[in-house]
N, C-alpha and C positions, 0 to 999 in steps of 0.2 A: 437967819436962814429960813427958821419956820413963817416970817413974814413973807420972803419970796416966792417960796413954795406955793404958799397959798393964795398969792399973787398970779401965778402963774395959774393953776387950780380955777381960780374964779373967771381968769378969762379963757380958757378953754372953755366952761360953763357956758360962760354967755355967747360963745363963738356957734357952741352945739344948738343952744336955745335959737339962734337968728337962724342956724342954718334951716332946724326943722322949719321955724314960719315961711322961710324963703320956698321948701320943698312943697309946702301944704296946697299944690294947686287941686283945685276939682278933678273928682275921680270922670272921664271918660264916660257919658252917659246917653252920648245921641245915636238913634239907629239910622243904618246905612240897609236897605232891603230892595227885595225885587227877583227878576227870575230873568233867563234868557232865554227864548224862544224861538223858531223856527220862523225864519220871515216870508217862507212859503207856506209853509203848511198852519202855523201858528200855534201847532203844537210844542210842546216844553219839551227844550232841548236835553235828550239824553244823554247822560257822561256817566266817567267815572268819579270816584272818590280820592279825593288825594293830589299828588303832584303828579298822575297823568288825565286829571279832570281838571273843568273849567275853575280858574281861579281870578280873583278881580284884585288888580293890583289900582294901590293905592298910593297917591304921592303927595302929601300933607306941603302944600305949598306957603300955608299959613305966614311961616318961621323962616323959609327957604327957598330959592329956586332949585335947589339940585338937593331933596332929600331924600333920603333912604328909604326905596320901598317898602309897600305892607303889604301881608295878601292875605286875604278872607279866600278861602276855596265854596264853590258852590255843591249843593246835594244832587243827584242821581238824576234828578227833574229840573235840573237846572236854577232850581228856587235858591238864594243866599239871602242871611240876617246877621248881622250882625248889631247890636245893642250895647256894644263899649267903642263906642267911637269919639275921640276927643273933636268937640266942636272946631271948625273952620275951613277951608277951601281944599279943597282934595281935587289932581287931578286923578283921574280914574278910566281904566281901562280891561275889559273882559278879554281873559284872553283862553283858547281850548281849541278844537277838534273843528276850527270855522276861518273864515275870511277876517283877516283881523279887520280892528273894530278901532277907528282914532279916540284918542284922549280927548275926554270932556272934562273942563273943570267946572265944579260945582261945589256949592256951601252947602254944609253940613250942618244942621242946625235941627235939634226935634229928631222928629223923623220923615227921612226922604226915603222915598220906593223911586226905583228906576227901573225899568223894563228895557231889554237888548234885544232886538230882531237879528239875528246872524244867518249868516250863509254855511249850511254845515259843509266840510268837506265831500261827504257822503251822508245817503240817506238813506235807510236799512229798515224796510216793511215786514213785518209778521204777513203769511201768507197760511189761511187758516189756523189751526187750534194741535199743538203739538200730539203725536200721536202716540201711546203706549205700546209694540211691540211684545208680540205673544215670546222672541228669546232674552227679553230682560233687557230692554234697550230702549232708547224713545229717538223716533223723529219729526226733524221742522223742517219748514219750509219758508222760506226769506225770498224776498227782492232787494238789491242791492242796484241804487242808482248813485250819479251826479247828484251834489247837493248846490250846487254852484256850478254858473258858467264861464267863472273866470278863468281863463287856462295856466294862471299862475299859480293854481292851485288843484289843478288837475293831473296830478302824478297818478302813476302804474298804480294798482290794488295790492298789496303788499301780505299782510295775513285776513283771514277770516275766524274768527273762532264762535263755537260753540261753548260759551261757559257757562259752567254745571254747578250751583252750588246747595246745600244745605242750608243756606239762610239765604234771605230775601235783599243782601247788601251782596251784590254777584254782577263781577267783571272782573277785568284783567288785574285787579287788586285780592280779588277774592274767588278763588275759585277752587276744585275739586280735579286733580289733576288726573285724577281715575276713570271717570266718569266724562270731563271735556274734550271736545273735537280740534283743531290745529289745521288750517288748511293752508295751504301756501303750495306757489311752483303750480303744478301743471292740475293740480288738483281746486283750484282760485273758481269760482266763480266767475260767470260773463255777469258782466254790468248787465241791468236792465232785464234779463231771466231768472225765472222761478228756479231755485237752487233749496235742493235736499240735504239735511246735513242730519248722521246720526248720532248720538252719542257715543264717548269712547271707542272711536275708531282706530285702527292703529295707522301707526305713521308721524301720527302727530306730537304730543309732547314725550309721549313714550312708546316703548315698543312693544313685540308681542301680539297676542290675542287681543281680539277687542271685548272692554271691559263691560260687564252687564252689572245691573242693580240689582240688590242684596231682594234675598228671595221673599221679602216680605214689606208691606207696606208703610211705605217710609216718604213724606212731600219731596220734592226738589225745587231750585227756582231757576229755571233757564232763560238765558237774552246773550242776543249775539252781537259780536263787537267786529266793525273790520278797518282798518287802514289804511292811507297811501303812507306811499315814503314820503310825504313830508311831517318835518319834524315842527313842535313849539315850544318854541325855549332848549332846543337839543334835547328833546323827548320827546317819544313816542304815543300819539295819542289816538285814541279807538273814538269811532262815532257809534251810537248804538241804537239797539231798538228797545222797547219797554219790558219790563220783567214777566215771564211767564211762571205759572205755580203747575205742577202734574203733584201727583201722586202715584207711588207705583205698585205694580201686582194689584 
């Protein structure tokens, strides 16, 4: 009996020993980088953070014709890095807040940079330098154009917002509900004019009085997000302008 046992015993052993060797392939080391830009302006394209910003899906064709997506998401400026990439053929495709962009496949090997010129949906100018308000309030000024002339991609203006936040990572993933503007319906911006927005207006995410900053000085970081009704990926995604920093009182 204690012969079989230990029969049995030694080939589990060796079964576990071959399987780690089989498992021990190379850890993931090549980088995948680069940024997505503006193919008019050539400015870096503004997004948000997360699953309503630009994300670069990944399809490791190496192993597969039909594999399981991956997604690296890119930062606020459009920049993405990624440095655990397992070596070989990726089709790859950017997708966010623009005119999509066909699947390129490429080897991955080392490290590759790739640069995206996109057509954003819209295109959201700072128009001067936000302004501080003697009753505890700030306002901006924006232009809101076409980012693209494809009209498949030219839906209605849907929201606008002013978001307000306390840290310098600030949009529709991050914001201060007190303090930000909500503009929708008859209150929308005309495409293509100079549009005034102040903080904490009412009407917008909440009701009431409109809200002013605490009576003492304190930074904030504001940048304004706006969208049509078209969706990516059955979400909602804001195109933006760059971060602004006040200080108040």
């Amino acid at each position: 009996m204690k012969s079989i046992l230990y029969s049995v015993l030694s080939f589990l052993l060796v079964a576990a020993l071959a399987s780690c060797e089989e498992d021990n392939y190379p850890a993931p080391a090549e980088t995948f980088k680069g940024s997505i830009v503006d193919a008019e302006t050539g400015e870096p394209f503004q997004t948000a953070i997360g699953n309503t910003g630009v994300r670069i899906k990944m399809m490791e064709y190496s192993w597969s014709e039909n594999p399981t997506p991956y997604y690296m998401y890119a930062m606020m400026d459009g920049a993405f890095n990624n440095n655990k990439v397992f070596k070989g053929e990726y089709g790859i495709t950017p997708e966010g807040a623009f005119v999509p962009v066909a699947e390129e496949r490429i080897q991955v090997a080392g490290t590759v940079e790739k640069n995206y010129e996109v057509e954003p949906f819209l295109r959201i100018e700072w128009v001067g330098e936000p302004v501080i308000n003697d009753n505890g309030t700030a306002t901006i000024q924006v232009k809101i154009n076409r980012g693209t002339a494809n009209p498949d991609y030219q839906q209605a203006l849907t929201e606008v917002w002013l978001f307000v936040s306390e840290t310098q990572y600030v949009g529709d993933f991050s914001y201060s509900p007190n303090f930000s503007t909500k503009l929708t319906g008859a209150t929308l911006p005309v495409l293509g004019e100079t549009a005034s927005i102040t903080t904490g207006w009412p009407g917008g995410i909440g009701t009431g009085s409109q809200r002013i900053f605490p009576a003492y000085s304190r930074k904030y970081f504001l940048r304004v997000g706006a969208r049509i009704s078209k969706q990516v990926n059955s979400t909602n995604v804001y195109n933006y302008t760059t971060v602004k920093e006040i200080t108040t009182r």
